[in-house]
Structure formats: C-alpha cells, structure tokens
Biopython code that builds the backbone (N, CA, C, O; Angstrom):
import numpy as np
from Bio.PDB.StructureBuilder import StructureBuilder

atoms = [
    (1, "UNK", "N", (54.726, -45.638, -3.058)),
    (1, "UNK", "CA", (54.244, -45.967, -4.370)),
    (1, "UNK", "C", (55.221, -45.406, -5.403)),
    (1, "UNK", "O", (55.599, -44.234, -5.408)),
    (2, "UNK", "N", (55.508, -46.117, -6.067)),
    (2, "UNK", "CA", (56.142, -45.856, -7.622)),
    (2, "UNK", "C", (55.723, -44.740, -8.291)),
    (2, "UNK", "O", (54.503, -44.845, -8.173)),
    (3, "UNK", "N", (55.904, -43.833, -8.859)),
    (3, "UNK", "CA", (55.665, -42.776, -9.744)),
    (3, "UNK", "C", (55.757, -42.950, -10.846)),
    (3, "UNK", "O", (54.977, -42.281, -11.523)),
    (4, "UNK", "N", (56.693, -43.880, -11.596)),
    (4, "UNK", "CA", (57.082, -43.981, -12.652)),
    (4, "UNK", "C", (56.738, -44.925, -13.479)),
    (4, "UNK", "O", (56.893, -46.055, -13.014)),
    (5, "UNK", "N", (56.233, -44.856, -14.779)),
    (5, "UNK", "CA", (56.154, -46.569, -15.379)),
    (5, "UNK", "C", (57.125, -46.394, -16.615)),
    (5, "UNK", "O", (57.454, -45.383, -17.237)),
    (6, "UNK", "N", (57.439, -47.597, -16.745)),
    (6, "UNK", "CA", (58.352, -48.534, -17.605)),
    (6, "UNK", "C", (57.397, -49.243, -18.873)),
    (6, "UNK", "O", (56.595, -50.144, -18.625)),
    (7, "UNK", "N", (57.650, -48.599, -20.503)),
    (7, "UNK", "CA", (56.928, -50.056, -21.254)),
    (7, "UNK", "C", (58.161, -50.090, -22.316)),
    (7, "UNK", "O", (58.979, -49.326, -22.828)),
    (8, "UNK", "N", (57.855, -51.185, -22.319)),
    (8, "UNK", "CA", (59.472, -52.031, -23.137)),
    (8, "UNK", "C", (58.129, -52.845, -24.301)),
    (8, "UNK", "O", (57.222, -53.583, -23.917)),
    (9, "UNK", "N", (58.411, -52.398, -25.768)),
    (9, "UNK", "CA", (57.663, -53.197, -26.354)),
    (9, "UNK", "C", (58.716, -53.995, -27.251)),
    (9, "UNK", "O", (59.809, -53.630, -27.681)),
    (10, "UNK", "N", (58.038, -55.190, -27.391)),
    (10, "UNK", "CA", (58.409, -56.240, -28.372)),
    (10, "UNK", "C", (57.493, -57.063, -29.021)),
    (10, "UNK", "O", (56.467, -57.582, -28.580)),
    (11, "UNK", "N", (58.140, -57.130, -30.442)),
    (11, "UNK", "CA", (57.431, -57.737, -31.485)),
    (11, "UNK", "C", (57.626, -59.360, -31.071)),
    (11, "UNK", "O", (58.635, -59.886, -30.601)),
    (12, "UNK", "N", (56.759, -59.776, -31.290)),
    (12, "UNK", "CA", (56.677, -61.429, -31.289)),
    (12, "UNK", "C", (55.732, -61.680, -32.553)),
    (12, "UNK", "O", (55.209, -60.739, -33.151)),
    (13, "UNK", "N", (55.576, -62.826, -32.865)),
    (13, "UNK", "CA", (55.112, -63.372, -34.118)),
    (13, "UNK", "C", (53.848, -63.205, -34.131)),
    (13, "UNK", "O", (53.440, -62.996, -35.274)),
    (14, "UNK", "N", (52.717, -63.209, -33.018)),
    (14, "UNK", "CA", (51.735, -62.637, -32.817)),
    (14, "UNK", "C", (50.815, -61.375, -32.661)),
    (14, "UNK", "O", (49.640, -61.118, -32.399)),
    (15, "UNK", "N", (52.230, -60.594, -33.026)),
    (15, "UNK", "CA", (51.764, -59.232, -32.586)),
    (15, "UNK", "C", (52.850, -58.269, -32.167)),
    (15, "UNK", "O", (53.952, -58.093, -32.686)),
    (16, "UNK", "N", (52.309, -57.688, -31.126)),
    (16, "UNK", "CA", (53.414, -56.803, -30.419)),
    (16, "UNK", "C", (53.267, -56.999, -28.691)),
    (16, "UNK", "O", (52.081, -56.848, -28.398)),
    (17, "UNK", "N", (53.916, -57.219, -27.755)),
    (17, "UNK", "CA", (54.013, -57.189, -26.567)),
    (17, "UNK", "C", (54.386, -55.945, -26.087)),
    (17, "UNK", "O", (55.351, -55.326, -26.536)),
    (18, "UNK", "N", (53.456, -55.430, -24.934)),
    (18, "UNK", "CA", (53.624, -54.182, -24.311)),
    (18, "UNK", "C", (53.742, -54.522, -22.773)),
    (18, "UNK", "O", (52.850, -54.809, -21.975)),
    (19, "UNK", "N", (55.076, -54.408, -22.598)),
    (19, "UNK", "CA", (55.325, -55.184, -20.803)),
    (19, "UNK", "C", (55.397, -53.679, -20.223)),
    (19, "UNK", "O", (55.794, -52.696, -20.849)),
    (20, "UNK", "N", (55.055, -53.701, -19.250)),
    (20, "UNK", "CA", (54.407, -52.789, -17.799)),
    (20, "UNK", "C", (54.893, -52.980, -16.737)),
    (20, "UNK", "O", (54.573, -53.987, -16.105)),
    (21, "UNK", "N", (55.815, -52.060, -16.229)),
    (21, "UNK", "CA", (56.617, -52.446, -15.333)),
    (21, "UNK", "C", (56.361, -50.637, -14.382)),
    (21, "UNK", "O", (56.476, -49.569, -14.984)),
    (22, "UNK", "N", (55.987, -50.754, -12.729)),
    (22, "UNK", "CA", (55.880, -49.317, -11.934)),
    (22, "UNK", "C", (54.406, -49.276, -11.831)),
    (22, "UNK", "O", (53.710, -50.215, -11.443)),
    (23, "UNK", "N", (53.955, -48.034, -12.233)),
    (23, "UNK", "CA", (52.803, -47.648, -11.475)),
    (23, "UNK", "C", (51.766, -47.027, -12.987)),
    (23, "UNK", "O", (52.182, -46.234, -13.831)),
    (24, "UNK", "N", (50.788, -47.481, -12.968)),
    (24, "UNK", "CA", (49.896, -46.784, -14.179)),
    (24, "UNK", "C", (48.966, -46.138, -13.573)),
    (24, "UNK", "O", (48.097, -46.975, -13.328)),
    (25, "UNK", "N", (48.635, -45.103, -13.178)),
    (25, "UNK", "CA", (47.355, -44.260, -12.757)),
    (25, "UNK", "C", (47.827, -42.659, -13.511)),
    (25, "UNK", "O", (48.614, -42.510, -14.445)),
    (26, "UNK", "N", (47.169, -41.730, -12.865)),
    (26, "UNK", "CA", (46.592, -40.625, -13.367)),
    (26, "UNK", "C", (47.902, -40.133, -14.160)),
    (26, "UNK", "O", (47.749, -39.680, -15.294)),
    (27, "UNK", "N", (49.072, -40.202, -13.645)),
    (27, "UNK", "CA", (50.079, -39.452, -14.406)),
    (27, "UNK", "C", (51.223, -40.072, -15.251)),
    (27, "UNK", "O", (52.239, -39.552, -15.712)),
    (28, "UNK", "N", (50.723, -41.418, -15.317)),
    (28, "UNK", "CA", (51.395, -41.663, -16.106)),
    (28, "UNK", "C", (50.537, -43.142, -17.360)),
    (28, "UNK", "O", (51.025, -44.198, -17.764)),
    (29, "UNK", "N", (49.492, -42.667, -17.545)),
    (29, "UNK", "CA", (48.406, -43.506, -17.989)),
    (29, "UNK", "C", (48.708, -43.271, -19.741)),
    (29, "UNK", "O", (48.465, -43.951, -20.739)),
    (30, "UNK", "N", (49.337, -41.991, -19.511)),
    (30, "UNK", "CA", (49.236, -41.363, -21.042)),
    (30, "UNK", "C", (50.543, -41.735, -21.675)),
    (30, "UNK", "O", (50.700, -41.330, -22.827)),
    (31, "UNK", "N", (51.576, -42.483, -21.095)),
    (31, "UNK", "CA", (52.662, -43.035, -21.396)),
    (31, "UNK", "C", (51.738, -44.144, -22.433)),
    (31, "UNK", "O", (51.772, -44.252, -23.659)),
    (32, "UNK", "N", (50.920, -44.900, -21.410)),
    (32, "UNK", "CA", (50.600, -46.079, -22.288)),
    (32, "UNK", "C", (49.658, -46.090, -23.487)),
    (32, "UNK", "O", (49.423, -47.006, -24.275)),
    (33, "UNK", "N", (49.051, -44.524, -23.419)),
    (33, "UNK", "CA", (48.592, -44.137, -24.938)),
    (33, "UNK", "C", (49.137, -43.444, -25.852)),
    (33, "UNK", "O", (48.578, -43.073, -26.884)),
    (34, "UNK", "N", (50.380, -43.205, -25.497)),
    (34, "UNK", "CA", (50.905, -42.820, -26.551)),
    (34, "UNK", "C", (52.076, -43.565, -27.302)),
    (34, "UNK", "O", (52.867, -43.311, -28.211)),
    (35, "UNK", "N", (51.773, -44.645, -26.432)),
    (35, "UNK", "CA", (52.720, -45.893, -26.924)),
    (35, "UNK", "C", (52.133, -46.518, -27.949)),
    (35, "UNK", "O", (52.661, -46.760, -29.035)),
    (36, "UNK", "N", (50.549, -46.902, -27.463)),
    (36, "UNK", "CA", (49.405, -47.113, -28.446)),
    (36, "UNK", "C", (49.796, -46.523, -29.557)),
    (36, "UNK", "O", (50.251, -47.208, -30.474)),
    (37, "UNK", "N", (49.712, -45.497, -29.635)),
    (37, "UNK", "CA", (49.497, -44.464, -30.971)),
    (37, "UNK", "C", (50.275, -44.510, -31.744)),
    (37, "UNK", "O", (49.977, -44.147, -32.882)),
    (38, "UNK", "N", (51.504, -44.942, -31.474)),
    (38, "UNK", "CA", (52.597, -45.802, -32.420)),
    (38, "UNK", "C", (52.633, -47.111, -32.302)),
    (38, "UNK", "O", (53.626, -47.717, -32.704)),
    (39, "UNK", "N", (51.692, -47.699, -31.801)),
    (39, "UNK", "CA", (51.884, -49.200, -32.260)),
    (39, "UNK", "C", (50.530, -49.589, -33.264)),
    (39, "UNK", "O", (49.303, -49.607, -33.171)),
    (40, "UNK", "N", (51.787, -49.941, -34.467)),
    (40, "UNK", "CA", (51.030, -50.300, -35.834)),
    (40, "UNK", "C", (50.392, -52.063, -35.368)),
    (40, "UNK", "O", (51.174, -52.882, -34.886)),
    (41, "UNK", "N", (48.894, -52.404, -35.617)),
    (41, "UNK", "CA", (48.098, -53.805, -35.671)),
    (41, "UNK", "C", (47.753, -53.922, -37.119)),
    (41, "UNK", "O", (47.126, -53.206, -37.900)),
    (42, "UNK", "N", (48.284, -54.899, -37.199)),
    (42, "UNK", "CA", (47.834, -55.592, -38.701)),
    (42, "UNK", "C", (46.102, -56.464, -37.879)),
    (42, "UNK", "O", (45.899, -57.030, -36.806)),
    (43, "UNK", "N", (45.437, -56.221, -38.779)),
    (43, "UNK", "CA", (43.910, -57.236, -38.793)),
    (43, "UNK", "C", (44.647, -58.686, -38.483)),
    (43, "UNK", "O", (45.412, -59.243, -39.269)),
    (44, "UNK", "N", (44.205, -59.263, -36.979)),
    (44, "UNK", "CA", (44.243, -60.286, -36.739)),
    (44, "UNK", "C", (45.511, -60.920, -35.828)),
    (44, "UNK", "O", (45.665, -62.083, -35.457)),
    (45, "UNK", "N", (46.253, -59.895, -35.628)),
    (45, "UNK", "CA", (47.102, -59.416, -34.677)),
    (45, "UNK", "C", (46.547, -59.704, -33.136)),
    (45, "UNK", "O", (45.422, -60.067, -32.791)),
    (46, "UNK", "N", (47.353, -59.508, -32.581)),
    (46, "UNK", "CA", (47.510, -59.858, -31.480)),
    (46, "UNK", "C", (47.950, -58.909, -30.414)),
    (46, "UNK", "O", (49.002, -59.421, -30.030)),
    (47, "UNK", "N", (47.715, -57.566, -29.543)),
    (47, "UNK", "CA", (48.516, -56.776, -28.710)),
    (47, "UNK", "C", (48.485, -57.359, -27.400)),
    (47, "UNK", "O", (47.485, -57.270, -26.688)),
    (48, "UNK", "N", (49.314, -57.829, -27.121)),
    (48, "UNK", "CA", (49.810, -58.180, -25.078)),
    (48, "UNK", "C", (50.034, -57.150, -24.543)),
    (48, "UNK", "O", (50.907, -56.440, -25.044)),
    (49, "UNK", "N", (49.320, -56.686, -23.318)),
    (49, "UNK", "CA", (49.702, -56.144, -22.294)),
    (49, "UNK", "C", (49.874, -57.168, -21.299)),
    (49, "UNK", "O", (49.022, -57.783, -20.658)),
    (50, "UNK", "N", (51.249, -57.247, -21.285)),
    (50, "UNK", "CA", (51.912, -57.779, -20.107)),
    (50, "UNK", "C", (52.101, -57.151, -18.604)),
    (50, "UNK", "O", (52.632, -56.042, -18.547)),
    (51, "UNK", "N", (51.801, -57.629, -17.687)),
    (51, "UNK", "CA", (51.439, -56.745, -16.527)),
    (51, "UNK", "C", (51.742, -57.069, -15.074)),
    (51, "UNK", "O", (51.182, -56.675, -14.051)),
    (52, "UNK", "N", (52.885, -57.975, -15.264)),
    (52, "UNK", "CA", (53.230, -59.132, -14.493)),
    (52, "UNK", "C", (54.195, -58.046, -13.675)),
    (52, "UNK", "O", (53.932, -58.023, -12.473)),
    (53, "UNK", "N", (55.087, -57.290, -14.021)),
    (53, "UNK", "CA", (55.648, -56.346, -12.924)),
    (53, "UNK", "C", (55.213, -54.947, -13.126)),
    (53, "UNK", "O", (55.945, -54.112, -13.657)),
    (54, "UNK", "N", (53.593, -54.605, -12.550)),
    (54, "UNK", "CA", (52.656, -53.563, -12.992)),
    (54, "UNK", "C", (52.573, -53.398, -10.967)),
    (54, "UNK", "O", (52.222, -54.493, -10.529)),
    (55, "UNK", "N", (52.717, -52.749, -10.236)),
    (55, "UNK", "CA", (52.781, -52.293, -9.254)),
    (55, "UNK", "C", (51.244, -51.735, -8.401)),
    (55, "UNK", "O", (50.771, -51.965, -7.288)),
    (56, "UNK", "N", (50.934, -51.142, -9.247)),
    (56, "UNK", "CA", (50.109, -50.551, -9.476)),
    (56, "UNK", "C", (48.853, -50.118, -10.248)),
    (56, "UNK", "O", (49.097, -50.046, -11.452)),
    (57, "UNK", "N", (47.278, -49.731, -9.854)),
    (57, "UNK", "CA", (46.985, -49.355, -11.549)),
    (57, "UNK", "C", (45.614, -48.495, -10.700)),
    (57, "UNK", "O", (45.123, -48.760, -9.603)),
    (58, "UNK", "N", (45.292, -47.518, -11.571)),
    (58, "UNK", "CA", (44.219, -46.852, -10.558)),
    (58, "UNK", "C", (42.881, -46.720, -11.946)),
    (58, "UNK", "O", (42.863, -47.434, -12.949)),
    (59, "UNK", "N", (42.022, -45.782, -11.662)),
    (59, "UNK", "CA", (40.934, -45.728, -12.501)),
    (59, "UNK", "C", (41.563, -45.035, -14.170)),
    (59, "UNK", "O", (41.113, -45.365, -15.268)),
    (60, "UNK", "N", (42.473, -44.221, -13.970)),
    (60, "UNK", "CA", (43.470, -44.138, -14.973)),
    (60, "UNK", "C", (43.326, -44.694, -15.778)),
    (60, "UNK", "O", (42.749, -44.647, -16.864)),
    (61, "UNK", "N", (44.508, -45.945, -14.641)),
    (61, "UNK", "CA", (45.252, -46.709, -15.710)),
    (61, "UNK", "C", (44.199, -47.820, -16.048)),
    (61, "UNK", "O", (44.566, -48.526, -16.987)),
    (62, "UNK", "N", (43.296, -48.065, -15.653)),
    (62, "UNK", "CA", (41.765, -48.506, -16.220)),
    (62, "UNK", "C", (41.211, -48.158, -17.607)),
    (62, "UNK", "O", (40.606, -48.878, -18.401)),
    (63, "UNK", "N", (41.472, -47.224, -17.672)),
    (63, "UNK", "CA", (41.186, -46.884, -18.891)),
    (63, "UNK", "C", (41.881, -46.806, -19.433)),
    (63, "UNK", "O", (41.552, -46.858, -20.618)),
    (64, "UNK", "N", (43.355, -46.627, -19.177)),
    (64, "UNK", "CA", (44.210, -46.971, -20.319)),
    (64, "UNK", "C", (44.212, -47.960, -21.120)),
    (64, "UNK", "O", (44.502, -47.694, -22.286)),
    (65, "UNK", "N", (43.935, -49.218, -20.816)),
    (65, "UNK", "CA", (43.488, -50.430, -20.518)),
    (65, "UNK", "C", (42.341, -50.492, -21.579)),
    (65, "UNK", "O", (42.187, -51.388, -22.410)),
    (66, "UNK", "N", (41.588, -49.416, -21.410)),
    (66, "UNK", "CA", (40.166, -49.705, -22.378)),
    (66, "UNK", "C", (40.383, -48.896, -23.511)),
    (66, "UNK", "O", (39.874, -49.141, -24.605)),
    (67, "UNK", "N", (41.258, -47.767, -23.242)),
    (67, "UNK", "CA", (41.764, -47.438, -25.108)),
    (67, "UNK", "C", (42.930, -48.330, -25.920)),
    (67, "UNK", "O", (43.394, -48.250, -27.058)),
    (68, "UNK", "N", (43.191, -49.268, -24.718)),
    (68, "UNK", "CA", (44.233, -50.358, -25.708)),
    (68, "UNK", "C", (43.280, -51.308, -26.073)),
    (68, "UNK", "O", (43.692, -51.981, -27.018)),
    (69, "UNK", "N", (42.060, -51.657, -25.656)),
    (69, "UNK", "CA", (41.340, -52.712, -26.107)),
    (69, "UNK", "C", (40.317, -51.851, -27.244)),
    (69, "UNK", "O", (39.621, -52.612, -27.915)),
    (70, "UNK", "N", (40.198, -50.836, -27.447)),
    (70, "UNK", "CA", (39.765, -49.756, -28.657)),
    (70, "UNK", "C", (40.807, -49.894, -29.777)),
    (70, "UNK", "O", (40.582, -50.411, -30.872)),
    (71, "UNK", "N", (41.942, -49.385, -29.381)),
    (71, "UNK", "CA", (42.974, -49.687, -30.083)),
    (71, "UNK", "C", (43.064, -51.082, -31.371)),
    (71, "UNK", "O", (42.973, -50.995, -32.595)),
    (72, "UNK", "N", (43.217, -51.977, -30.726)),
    (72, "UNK", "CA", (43.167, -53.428, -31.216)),
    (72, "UNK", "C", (41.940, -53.512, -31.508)),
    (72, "UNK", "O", (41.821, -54.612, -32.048)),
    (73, "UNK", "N", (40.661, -52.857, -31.464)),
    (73, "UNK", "CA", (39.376, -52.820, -32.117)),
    (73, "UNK", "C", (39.576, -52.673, -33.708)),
    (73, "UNK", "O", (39.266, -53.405, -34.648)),
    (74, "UNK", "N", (40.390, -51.097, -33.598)),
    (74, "UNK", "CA", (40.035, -50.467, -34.510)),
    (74, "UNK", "C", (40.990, -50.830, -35.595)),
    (74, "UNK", "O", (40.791, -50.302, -36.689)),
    (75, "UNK", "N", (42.069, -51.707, -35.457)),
    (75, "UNK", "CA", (42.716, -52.334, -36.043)),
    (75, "UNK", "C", (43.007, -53.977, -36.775)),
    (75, "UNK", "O", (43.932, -54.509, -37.388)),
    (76, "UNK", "N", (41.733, -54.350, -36.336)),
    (76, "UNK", "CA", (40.611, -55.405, -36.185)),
    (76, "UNK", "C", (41.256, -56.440, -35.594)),
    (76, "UNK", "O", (40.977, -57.571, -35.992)),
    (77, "UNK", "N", (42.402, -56.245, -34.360)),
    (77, "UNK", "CA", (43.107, -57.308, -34.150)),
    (77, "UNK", "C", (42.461, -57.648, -32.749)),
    (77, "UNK", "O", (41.250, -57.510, -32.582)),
    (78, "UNK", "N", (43.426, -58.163, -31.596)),
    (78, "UNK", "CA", (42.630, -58.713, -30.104)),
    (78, "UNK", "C", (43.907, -58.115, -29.393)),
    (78, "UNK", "O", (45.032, -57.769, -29.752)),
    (79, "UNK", "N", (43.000, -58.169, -27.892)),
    (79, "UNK", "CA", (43.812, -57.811, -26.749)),
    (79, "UNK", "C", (44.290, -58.940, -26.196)),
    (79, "UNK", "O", (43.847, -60.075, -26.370)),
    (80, "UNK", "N", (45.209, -58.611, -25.521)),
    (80, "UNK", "CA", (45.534, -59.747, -24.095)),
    (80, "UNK", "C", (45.931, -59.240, -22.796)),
    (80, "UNK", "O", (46.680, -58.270, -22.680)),
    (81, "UNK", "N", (45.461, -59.856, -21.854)),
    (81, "UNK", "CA", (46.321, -58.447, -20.458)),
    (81, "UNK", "C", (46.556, -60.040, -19.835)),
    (81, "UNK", "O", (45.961, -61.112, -19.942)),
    (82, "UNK", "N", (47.675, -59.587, -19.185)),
    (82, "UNK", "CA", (48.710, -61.099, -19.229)),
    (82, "UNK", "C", (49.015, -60.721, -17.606)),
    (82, "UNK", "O", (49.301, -59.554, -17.340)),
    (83, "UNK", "N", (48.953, -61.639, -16.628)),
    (83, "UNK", "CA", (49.389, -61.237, -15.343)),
    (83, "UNK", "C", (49.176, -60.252, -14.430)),
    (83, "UNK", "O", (49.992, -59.670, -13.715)),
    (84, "UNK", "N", (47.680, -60.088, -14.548)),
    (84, "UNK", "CA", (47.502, -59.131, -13.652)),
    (84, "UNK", "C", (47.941, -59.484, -12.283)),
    (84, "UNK", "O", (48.598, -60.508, -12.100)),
    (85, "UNK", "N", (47.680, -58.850, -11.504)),
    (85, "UNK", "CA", (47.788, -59.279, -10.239)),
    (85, "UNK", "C", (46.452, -59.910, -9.898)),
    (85, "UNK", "O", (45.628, -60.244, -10.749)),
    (86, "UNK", "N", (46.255, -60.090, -8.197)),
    (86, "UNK", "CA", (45.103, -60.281, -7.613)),
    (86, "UNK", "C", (43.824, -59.473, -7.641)),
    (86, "UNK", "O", (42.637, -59.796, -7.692)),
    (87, "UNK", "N", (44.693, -57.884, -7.571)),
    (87, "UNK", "CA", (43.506, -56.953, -6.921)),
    (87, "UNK", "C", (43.336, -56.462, -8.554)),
    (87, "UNK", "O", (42.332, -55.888, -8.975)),
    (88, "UNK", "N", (44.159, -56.703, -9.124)),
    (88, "UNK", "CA", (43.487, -55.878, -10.481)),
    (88, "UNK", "C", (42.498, -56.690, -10.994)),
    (88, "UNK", "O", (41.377, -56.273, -11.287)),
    (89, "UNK", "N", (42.908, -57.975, -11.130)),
    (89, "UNK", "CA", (41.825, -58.957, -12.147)),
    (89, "UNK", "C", (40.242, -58.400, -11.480)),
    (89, "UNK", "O", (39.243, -57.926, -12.022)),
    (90, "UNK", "N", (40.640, -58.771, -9.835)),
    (90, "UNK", "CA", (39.558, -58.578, -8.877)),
    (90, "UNK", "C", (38.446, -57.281, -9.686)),
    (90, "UNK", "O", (37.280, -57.312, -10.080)),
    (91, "UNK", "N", (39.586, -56.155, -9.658)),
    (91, "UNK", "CA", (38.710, -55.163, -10.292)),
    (91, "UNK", "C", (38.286, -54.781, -11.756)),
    (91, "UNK", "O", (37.599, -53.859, -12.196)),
    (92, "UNK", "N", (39.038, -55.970, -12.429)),
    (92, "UNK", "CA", (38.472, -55.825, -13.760)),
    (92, "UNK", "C", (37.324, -56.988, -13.832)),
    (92, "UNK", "O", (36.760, -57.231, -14.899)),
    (93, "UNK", "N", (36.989, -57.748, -12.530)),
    (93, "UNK", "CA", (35.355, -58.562, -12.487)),
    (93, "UNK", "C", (34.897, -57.588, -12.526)),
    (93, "UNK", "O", (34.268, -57.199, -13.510)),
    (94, "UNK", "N", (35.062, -56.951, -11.543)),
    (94, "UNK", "CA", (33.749, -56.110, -10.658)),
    (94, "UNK", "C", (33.450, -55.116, -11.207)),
    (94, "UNK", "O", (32.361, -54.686, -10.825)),
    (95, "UNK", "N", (34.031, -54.416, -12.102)),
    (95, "UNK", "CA", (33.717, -53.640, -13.217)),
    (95, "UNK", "C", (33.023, -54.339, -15.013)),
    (95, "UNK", "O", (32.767, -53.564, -15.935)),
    (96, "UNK", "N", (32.890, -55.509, -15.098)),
    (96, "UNK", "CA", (32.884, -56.403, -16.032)),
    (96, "UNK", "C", (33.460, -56.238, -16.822)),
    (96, "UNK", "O", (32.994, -56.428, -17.945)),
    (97, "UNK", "N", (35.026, -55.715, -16.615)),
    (97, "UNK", "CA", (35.837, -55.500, -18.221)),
    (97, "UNK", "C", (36.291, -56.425, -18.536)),
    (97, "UNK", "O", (36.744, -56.484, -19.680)),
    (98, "UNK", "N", (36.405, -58.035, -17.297)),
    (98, "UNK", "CA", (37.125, -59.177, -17.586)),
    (98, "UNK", "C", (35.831, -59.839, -18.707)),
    (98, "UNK", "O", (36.208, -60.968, -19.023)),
    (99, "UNK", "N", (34.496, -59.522, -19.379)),
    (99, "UNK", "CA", (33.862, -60.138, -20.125)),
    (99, "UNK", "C", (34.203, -59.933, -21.509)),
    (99, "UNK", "O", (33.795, -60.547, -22.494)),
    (100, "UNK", "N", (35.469, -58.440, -21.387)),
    (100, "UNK", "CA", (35.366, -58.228, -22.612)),
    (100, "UNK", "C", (36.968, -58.353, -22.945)),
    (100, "UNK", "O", (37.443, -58.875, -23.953)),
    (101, "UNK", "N", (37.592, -57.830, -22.002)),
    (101, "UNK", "CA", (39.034, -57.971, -21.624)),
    (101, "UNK", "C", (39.483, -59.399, -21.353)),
    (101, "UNK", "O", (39.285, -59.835, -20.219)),
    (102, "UNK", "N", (40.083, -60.201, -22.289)),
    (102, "UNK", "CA", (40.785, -61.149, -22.583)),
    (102, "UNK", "C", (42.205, -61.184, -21.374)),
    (102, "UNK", "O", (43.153, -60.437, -21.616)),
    (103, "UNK", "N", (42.234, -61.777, -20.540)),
    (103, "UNK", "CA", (43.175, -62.496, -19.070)),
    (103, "UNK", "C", (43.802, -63.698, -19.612)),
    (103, "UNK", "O", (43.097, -64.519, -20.200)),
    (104, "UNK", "N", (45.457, -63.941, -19.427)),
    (104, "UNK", "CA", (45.894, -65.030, -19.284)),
    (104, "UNK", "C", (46.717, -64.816, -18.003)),
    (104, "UNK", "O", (46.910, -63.685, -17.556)),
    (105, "UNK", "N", (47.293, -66.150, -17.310)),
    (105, "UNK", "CA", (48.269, -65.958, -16.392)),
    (105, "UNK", "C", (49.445, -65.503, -16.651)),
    (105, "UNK", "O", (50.225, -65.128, -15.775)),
    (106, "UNK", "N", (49.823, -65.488, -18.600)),
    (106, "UNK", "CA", (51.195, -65.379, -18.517)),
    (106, "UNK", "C", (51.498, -64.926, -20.282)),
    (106, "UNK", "O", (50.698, -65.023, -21.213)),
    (107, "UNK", "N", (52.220, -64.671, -20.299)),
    (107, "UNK", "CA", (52.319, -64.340, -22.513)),
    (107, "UNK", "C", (52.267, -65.223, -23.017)),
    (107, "UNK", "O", (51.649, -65.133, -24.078)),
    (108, "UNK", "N", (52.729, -66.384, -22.731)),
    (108, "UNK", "CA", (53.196, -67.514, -23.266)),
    (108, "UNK", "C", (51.700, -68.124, -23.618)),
    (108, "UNK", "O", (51.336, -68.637, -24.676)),
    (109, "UNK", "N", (50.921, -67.904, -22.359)),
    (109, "UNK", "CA", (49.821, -68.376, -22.586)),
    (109, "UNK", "C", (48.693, -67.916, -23.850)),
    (109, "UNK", "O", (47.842, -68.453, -24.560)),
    (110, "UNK", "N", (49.287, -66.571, -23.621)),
    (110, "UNK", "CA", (48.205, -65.677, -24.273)),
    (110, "UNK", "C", (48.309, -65.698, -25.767)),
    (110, "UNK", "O", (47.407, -65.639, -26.603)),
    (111, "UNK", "N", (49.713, -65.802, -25.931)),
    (111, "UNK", "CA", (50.205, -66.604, -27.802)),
    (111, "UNK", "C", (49.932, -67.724, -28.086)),
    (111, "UNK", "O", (49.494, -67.950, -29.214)),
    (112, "UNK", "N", (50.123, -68.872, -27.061)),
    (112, "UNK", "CA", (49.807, -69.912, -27.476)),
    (112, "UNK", "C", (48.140, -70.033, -27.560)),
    (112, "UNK", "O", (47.624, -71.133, -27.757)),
    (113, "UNK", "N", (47.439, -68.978, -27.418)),
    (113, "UNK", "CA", (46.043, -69.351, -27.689)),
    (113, "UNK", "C", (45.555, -68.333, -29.189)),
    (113, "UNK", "O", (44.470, -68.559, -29.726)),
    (114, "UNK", "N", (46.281, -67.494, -29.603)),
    (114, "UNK", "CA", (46.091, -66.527, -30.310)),
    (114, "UNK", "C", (45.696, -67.807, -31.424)),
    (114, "UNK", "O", (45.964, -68.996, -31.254)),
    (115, "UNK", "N", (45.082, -67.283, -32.441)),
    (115, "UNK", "CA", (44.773, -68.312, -33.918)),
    (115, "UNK", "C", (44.936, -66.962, -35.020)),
    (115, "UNK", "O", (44.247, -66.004, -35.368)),
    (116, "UNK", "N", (46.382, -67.569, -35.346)),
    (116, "UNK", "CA", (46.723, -66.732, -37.194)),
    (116, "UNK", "C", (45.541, -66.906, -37.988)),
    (116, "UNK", "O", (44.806, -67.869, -38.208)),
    (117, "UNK", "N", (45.572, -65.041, -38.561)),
    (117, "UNK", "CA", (45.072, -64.849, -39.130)),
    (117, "UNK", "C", (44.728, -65.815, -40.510)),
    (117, "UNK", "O", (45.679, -66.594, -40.572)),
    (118, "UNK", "N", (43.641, -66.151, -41.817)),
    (118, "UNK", "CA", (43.640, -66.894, -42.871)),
    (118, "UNK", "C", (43.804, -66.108, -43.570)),
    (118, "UNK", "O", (43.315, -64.978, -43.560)),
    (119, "UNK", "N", (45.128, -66.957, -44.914)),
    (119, "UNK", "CA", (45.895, -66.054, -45.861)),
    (119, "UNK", "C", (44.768, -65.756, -46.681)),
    (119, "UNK", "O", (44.892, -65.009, -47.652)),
]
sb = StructureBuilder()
sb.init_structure("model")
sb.init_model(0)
sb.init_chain("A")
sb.init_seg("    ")
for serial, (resi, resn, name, xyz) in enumerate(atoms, 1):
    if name == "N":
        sb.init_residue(resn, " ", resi, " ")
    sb.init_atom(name, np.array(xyz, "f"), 0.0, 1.0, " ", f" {name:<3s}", serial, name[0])
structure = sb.get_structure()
C-alpha cells in the first residue's frame, strides 16, 4: 500500500479541482484538509474531488470526504467526487453518503452538469 498522497489543485471555470492521487486514510487524510482550508468557494461554485488515481481510502479518508462536502456547505457552493473506484462508490452506498455526496464517472462530467451561478 501507498503511504503517500498527492493533491494537485486546479482552477477550472467551475470552481476548483482537487485531483487525488496514492492513498487517503489515517495519515494522510489531513493533507486533504488542509488543502480545504485554503481553498477559497465563491457561493455557487463548484469543488471536484477527482479520485480517479486514489489507490486507496479508509474510514479517514471518509471523512475527509465529509469535511470537503462541509466545506462547500459552508461556502454555499457543491461537491463533486469524480471517479471513484468500485469499492469506494460501493462504500459510499452502504454508508448513504452517495445520497448526499454528488458521483460522476469523470470531471468532465461533473462540470458539464454544474449550473452557473445567477448574476
């Protein structure tokens, strides 16, 4: 198993993209909140977690997951978690975070569904 995670963020017109690359559980969960904590959401924004080369993810990184969807709460914008794998989506049913946690297969997808904010 990977030890290490990777987040590479980029601005896109929707927001900000947060790609996930290694392993997210207990020790390195706090990478992805403190990435949070500097990423500025304008109301109506858009944050991607991209997750398409995410290795890994344990109860952790589960919750990392649920202070990025706090995050984009409190900033009145939306989440996206983009590519999970199999076993994660699996476990974000079975936990019901996929009712609240917004899934696409891919970013592309997940922008092209976003709806800009009204001036």
């Amino acid at each position: 198993m990977t030890r290490t995670l990777t987040i590479t963020a980029t601005e896109v017109p929707s927001g900000t993209v947060l790609a996930l690359a290694g392993d997210l559980h207990l020790h390195t969960a706090g990478q992805l909140r403190d990435i949070l904590k500097k990423t500025d959401l304008d109301a109506g924004q858009q944050l991607i977690i991209d997750m398409k080369a995410l290795d890994f993810c344990d109860s952790s990184g589960i919750a990392a997951l649920v202070a990025a969807y706090r995050h984009a709460q409190k900033s009145r914008a939306t989440l996206a978690l983009t590519a999970p794998s199999a076993r994660l989506a699996r476990l974000l049913a079975l936990s019901g975070l996929d009712r609240f946690l917004a899934l696409y297969p891919t970013t592309a997808e997940a922008q092209a569904a976003w709806t800009p904010p009204s001036p």
